[in-house]
ZALUM-631269 format. One record per residue: residue number from 1; x, y, z of N, C-alpha, C, O in turn; residue in one letter. Coordinates in steps of 0.02 Angstrom, whole numbers. Atoms other than C-alpha are relative to their C-alpha. Example, Ala and Ser with C-alpha at 12.3 -4.5 7.8 and 13.67 -1.06 7.14 Angstrom:
! ZALUM-631269
{nr = 1	n.east = 45	n.north = -59	n.up = 0	ca.east = 615	ca.north = -225	ca.up = 390	c.east = 45	c.north = 60	c.up = 0	o.east = 97	o.north = 59	o.up = 33	rest = a}
{nr = 2	n.east = -42	n.north = -59	n.up = -3	ca.east = 684	ca.north = -53	ca.up = 357	c.east = -39	c.north = 55	c.up = 37	o.east = -14	o.north = 110	o.up = 45	rest = s}
***
This chain:
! ZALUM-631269
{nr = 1	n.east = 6	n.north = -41	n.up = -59	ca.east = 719	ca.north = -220	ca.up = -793	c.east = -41	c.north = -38	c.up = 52	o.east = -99	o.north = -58	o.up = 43	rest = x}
{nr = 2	n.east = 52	n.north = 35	n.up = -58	ca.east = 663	ca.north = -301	ca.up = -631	c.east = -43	c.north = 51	c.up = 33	o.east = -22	o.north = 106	o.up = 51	rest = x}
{nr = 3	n.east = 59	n.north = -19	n.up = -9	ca.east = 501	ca.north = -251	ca.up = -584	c.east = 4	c.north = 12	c.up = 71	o.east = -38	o.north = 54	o.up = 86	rest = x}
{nr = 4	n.east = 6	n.north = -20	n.up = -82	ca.east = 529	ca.north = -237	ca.up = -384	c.east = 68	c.north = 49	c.up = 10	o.east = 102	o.north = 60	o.up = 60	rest = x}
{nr = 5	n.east = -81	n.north = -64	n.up = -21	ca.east = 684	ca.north = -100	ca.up = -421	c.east = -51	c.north = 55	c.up = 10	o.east = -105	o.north = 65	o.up = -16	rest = x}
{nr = 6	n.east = 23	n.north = -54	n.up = -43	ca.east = 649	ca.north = 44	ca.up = -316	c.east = -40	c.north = 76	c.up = -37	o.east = -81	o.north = 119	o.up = -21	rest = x}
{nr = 7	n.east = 28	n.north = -35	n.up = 61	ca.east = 627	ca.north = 137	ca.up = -474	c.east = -59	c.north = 15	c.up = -25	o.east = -92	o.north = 63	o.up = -43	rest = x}
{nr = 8	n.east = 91	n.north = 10	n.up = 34	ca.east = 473	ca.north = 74	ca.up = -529	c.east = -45	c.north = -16	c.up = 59	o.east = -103	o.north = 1	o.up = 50	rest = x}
{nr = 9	n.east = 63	n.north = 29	n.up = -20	ca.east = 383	ca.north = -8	ca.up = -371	c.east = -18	c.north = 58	c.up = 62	o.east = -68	o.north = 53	o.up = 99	rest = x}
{nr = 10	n.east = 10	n.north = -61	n.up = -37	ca.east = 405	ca.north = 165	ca.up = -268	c.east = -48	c.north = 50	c.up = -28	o.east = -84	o.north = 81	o.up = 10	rest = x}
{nr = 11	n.east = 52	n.north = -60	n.up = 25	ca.east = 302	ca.north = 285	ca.up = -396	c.east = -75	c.north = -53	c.up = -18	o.east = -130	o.north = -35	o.up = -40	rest = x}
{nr = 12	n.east = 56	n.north = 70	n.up = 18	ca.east = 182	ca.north = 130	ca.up = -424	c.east = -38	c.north = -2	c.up = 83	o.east = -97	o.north = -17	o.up = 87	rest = x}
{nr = 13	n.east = 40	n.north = 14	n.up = -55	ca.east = 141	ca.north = 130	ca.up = -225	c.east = -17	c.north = 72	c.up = 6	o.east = -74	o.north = 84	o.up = 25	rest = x}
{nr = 14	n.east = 5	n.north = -58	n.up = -18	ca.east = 150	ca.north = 300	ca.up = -211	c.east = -81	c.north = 6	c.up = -36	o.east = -134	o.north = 8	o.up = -5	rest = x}
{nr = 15	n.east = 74	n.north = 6	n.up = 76	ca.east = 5	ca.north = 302	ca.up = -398	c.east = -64	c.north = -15	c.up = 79	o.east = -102	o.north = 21	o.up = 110	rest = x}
{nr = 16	n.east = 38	n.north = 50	n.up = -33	ca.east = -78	ca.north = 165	ca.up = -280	c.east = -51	c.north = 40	c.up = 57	o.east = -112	o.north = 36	o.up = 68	rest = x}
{nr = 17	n.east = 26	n.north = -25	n.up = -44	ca.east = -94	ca.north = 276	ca.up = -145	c.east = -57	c.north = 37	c.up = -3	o.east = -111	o.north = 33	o.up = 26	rest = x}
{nr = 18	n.east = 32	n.north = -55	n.up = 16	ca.east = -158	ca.north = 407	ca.up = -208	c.east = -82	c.north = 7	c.up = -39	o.east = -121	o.north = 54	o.up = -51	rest = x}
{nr = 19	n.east = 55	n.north = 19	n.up = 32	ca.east = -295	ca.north = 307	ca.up = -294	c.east = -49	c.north = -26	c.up = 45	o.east = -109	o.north = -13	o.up = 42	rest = x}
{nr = 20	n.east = 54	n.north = 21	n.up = -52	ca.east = -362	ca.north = 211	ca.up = -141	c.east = -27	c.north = 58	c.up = 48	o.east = -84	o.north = 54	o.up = 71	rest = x}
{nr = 21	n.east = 18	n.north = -51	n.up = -32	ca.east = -359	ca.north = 380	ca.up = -44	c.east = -81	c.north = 35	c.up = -42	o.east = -134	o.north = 55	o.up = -18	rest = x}
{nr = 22	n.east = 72	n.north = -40	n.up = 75	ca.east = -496	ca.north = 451	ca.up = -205	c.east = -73	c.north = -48	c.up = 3	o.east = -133	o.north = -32	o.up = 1	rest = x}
{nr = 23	n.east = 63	n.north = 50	n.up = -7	ca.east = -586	ca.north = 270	ca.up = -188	c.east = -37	c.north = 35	c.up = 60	o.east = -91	o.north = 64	o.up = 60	rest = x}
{nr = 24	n.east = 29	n.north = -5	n.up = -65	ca.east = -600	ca.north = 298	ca.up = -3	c.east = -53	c.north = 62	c.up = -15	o.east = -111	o.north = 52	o.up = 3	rest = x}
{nr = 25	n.east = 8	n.north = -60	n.up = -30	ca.east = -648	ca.north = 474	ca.up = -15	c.east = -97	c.north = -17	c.up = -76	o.east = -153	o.north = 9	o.up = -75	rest = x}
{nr = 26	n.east = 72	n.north = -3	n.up = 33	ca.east = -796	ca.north = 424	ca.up = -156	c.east = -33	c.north = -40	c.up = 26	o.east = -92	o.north = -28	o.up = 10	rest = x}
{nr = 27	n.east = 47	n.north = 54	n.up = -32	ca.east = -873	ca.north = 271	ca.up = -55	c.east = -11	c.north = 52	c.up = 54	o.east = -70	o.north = 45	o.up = 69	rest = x}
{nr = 28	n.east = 46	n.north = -10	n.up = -30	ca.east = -898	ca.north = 392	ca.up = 73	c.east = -45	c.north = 58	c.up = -3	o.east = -86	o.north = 78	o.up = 38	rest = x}
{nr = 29	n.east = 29	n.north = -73	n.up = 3	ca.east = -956	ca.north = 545	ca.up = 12	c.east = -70	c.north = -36	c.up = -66	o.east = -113	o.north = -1	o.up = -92	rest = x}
{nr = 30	n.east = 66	n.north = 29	n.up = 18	ca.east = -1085	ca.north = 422	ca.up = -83	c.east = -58	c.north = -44	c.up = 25	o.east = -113	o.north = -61	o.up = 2	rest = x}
{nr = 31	n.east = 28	n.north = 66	n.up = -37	ca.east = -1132	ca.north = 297	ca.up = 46	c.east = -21	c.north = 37	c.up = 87	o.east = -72	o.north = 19	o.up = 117	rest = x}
{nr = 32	n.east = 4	n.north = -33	n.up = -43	ca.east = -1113	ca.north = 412	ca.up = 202	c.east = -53	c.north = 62	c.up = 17	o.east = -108	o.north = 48	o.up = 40	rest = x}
{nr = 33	n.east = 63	n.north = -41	n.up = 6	ca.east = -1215	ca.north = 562	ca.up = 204	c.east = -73	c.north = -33	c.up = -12	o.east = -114	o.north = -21	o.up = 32	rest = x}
{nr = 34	n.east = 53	n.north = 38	n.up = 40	ca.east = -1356	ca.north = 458	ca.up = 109	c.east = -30	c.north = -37	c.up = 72	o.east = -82	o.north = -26	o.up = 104	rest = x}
{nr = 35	n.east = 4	n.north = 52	n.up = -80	ca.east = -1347	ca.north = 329	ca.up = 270	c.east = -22	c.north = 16	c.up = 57	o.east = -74	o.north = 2	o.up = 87	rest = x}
{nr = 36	n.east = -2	n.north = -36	n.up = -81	ca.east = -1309	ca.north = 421	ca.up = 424	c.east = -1	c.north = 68	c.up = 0	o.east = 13	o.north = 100	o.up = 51	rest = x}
{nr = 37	n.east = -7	n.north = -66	n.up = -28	ca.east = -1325	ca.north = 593	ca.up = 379	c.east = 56	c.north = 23	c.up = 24	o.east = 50	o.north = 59	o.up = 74	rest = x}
{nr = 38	n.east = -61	n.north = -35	n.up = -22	ca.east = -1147	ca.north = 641	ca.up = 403	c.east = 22	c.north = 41	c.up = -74	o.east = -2	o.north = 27	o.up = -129	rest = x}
{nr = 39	n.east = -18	n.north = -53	n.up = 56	ca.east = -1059	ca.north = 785	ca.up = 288	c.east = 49	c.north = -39	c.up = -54	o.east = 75	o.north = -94	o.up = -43	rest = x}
{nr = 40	n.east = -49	n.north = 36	n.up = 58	ca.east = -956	ca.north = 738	ca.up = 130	c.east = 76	c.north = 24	c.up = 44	o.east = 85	o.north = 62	o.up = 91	rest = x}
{nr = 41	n.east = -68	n.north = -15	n.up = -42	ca.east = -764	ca.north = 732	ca.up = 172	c.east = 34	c.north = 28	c.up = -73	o.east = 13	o.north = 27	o.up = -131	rest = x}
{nr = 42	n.east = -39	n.north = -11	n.up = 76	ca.east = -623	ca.north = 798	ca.up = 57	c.east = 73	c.north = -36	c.up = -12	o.east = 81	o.north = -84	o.up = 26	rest = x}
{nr = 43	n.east = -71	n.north = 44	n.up = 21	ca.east = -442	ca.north = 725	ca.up = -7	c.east = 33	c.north = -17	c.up = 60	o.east = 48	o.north = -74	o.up = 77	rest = x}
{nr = 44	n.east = -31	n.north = 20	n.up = -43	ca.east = -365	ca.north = 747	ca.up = 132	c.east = -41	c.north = -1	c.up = 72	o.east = -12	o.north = 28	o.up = 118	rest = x}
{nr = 45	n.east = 42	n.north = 24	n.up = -44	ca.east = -491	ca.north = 702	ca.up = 258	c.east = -6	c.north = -52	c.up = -15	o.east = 3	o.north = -81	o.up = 39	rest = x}
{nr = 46	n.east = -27	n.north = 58	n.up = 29	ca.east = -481	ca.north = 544	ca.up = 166	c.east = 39	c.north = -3	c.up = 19	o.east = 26	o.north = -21	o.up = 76	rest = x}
{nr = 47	n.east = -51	n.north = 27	n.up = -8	ca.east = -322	ca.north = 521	ca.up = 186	c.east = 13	c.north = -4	c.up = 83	o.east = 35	o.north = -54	o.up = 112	rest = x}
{nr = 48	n.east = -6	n.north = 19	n.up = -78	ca.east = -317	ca.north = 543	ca.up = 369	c.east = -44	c.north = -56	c.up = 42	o.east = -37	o.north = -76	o.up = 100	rest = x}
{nr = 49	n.east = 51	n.north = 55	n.up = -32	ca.east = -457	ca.north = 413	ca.up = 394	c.east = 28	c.north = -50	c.up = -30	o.east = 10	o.north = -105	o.up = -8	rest = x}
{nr = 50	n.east = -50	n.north = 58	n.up = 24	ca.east = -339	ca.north = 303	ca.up = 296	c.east = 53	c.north = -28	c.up = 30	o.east = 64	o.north = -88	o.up = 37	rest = x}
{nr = 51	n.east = -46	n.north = 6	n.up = -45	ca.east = -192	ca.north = 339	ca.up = 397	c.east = -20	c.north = -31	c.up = 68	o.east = 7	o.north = -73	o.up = 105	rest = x}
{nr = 52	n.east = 20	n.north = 29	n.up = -92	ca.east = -297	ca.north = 320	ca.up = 562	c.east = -20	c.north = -66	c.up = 2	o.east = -15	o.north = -100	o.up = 53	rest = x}
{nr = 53	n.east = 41	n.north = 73	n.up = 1	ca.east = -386	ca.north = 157	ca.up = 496	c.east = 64	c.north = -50	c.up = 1	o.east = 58	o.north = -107	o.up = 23	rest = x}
{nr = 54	n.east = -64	n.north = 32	n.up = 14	ca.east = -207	ca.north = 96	ca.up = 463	c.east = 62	c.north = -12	c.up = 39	o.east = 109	o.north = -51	o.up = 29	rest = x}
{nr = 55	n.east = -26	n.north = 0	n.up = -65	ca.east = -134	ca.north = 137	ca.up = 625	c.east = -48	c.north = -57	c.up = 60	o.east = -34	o.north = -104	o.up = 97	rest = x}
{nr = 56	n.east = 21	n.north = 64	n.up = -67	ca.east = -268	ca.north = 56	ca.up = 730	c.east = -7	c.north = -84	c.up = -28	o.east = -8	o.north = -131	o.up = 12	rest = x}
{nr = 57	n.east = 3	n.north = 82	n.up = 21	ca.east = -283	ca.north = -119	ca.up = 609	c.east = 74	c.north = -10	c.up = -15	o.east = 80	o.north = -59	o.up = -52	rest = x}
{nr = 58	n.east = -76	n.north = 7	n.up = -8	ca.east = -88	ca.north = -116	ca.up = 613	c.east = 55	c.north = -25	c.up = -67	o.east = 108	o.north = -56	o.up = -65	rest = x}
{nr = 59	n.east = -2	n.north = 26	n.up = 62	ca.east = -72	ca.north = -138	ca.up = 423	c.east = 61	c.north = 51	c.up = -24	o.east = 75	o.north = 40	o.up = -82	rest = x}
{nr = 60	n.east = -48	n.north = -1	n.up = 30	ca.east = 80	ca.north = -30	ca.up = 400	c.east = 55	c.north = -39	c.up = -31	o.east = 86	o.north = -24	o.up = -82	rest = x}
{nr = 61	n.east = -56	n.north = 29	n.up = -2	ca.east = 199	ca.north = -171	ca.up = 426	c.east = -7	c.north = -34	c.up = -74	o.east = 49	o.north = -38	o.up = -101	rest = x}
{nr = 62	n.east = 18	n.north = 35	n.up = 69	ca.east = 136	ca.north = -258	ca.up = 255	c.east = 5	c.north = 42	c.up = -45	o.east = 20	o.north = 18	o.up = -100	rest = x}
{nr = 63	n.east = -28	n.north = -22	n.up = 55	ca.east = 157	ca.north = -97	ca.up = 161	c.east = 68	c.north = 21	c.up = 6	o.east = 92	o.north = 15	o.up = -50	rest = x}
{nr = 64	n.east = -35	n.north = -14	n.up = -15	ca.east = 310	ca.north = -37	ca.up = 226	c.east = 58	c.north = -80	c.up = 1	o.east = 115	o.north = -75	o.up = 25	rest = x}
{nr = 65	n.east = -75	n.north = 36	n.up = -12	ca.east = 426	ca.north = -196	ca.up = 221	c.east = -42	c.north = -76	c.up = -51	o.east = -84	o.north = -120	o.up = -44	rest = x}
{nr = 66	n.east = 15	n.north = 53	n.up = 57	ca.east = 432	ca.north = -287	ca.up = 50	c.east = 47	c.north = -33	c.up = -12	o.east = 100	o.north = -17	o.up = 14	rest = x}
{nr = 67	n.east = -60	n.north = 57	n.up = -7	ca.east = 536	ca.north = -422	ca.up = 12	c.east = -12	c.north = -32	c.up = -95	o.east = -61	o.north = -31	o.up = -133	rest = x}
{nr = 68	n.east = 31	n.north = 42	n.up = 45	ca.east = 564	ca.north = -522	ca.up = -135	c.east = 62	c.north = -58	c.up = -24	o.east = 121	o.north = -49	o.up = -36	rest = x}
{nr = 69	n.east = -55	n.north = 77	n.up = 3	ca.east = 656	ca.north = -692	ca.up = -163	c.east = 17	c.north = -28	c.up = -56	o.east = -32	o.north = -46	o.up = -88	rest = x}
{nr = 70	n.east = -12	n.north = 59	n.up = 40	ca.east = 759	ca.north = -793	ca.up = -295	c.east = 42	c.north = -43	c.up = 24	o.east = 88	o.north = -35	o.up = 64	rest = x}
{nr = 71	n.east = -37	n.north = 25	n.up = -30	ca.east = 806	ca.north = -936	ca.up = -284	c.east = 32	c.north = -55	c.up = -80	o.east = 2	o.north = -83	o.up = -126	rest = x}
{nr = 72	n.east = -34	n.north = 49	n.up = 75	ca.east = 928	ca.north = -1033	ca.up = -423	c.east = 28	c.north = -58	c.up = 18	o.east = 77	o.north = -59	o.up = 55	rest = x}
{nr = 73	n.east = -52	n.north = 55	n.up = -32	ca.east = 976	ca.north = -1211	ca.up = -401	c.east = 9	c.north = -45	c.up = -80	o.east = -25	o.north = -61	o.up = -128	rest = x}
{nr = 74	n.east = -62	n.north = 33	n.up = 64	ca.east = 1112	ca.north = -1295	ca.up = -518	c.east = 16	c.north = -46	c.up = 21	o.east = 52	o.north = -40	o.up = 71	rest = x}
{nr = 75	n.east = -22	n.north = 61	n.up = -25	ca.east = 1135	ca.north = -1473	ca.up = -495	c.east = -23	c.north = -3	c.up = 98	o.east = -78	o.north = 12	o.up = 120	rest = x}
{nr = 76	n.east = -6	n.north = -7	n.up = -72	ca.east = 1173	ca.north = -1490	ca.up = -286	c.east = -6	c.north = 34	c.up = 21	o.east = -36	o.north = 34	o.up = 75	rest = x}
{nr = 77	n.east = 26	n.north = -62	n.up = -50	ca.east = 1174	ca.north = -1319	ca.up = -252	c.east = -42	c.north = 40	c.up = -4	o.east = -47	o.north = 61	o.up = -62	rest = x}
{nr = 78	n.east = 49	n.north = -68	n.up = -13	ca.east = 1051	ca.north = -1191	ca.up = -210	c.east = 21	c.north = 61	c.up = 22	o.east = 60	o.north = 64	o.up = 69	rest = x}
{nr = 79	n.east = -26	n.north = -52	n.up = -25	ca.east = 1069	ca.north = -1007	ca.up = -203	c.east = -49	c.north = 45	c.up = 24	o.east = -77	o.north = 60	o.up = -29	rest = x}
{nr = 80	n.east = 44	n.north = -47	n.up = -36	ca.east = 954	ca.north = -891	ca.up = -110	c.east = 20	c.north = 78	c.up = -14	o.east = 70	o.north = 102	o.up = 11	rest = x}
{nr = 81	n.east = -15	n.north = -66	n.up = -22	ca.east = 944	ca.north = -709	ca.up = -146	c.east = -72	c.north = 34	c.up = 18	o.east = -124	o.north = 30	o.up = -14	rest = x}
{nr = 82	n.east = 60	n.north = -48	n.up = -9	ca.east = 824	ca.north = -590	ca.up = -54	c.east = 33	c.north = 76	c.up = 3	o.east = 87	o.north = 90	o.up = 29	rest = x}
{nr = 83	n.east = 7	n.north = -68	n.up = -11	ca.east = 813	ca.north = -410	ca.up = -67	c.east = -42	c.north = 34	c.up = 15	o.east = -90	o.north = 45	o.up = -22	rest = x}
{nr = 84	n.east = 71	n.north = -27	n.up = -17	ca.east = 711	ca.north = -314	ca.up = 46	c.east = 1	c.north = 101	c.up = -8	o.east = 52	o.north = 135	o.up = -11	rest = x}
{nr = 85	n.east = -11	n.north = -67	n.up = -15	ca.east = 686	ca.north = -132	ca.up = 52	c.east = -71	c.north = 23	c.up = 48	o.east = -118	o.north = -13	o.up = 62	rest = x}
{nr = 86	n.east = 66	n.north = -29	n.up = -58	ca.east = 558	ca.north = -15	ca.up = 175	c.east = 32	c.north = -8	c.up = 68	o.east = 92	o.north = -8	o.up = 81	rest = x}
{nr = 87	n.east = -37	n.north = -8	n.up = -63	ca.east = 571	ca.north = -23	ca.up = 349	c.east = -22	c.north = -102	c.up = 39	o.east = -70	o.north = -140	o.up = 46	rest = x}
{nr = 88	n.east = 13	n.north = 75	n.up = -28	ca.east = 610	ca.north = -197	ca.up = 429	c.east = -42	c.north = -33	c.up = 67	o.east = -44	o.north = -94	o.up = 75	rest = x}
***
């Protein structure tokens, strides 16, 4: 089973997500308040400071458009296959 079928690397980013959203949301509800005196946040207050941080440093395009390449060469020739999926 190839490891970049849509199968597996879609519930794997999705996992992903859902884990850095939990990081985010414990670095600041341990580091924040403590610091600056601001209130704890919750899941999805996290997640919108994820989304917004991700809109203004322009880092969709790197999760949204994955690619992945073989390439087989037999004697003289070479064959190239890419398959991308996400948004191009």
């Amino acid at each position: 089973m190839n490891f970049f079928s849509p199968w597996i690397l879609i519930p794997l980013m999705i996992i992903g997500v859902f884990i850095l959203i939990w990081i985010l949301k414990w670095l600041w509800n341990t580091t924040m308040p403590d610091v600056f005196g601001l209130k704890t946040i919750t899941y999805f207050q996290a997640f919108k400071i994820l989304v917004l941080s991700m809109i203004l440093t322009g880092s969709w395009s790197s999760l949204l458009s994955i690619s992945n390449t073989d390439t087989v060469t037999m004697g003289n020739a070479t064959t190239t296959k890419t398959v991308k999926f996400g948004m191009p």
